[in-house]
DRENDRENBA-315580 format. One record per atom (N, C-alpha, C): x, y, z; residue in one letter. Coordinates in steps of 0.1 Angstrom, whole numbers, plus 5000, padded with zeros to 4 digits. Layout:
# residues N
XYZA/...
//
This chain:
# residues 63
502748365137X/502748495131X/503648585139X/504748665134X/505348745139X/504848855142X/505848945148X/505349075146X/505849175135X/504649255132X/504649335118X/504949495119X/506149555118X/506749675125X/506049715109X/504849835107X/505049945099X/505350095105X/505250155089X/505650295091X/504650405090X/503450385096X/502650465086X/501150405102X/500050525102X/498950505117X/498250315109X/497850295121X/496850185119X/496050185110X/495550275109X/494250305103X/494350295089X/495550375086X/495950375068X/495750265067X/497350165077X/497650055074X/496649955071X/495249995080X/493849875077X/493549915061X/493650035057X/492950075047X/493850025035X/495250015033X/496049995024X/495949795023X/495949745035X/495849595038X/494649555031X/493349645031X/492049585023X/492449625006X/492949705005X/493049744991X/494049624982X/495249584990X/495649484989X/495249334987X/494549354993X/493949214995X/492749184980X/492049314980X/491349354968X/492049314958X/493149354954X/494349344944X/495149234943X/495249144956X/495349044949X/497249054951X/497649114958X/499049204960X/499249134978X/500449104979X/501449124992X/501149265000X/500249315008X/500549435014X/501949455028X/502649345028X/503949325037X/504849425026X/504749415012X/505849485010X/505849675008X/504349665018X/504249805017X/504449885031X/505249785041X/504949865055X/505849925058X/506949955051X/507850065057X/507150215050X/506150215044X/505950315035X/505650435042X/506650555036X/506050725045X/504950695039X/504650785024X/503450835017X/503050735016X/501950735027X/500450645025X/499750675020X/499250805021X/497950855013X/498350834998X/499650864997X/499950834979X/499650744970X/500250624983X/500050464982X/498750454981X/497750474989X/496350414987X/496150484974X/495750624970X/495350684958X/495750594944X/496950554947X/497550504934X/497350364933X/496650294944X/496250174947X/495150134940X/494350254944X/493050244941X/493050294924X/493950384923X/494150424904X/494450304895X/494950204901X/495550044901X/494149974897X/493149994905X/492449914906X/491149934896X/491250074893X/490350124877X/490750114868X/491850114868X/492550144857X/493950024856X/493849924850X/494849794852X/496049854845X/495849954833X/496849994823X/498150084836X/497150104841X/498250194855X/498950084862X/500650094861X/501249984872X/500949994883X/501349854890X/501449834900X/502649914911X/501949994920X/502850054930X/504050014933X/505050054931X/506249984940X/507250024948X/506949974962X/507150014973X/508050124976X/509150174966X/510550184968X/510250364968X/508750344958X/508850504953X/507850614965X/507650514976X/506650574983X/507650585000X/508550574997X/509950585011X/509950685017X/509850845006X/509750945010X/508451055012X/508351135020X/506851205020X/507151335011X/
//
C-alpha cells in the first residue's frame, strides 16, 4: 500500500471513507477534495435518495 496524500483533516477523510464504503464507491477519487462537508452531505443525500447522482469529484475542488 502506498502512501495516500489527501486534501481535507483526517477526521472528514475517516467519515467520507465510511460513507464510501457504505456506497459501494472508490473513496481514492475523493482525496484531493476542498469541500468536504459538501461531499459528505451530498453523499449521504446519495444514499436516501438513489434518484440523486453520484458526487463527482471534480465539482467539490473548490470551497
Amino acid at each position: 500500500m502506498g502512501i495516500l496524500k489527501i486534501e481535507m483533516p483526517l477526521e472528514w477523510w475517516t467519515r467520507i471513507n465510511e460513507k464510501c464504503k457504505e456506497l459501494n464507491l472508490n473513496p481514492e477519487s475523493y482525496t484531493e477534495v476542498k469541500n468536504y462537508g459538501k461531499l459528505y452531505f451530498d453523499l449521504q443525500k446519495h444514499q436516501f435518495d438513489r434518484r440523486f447522482p453520484i458526487p463527482d469529484p471534480k465539482d467539490y475542488l473548490k470551497i
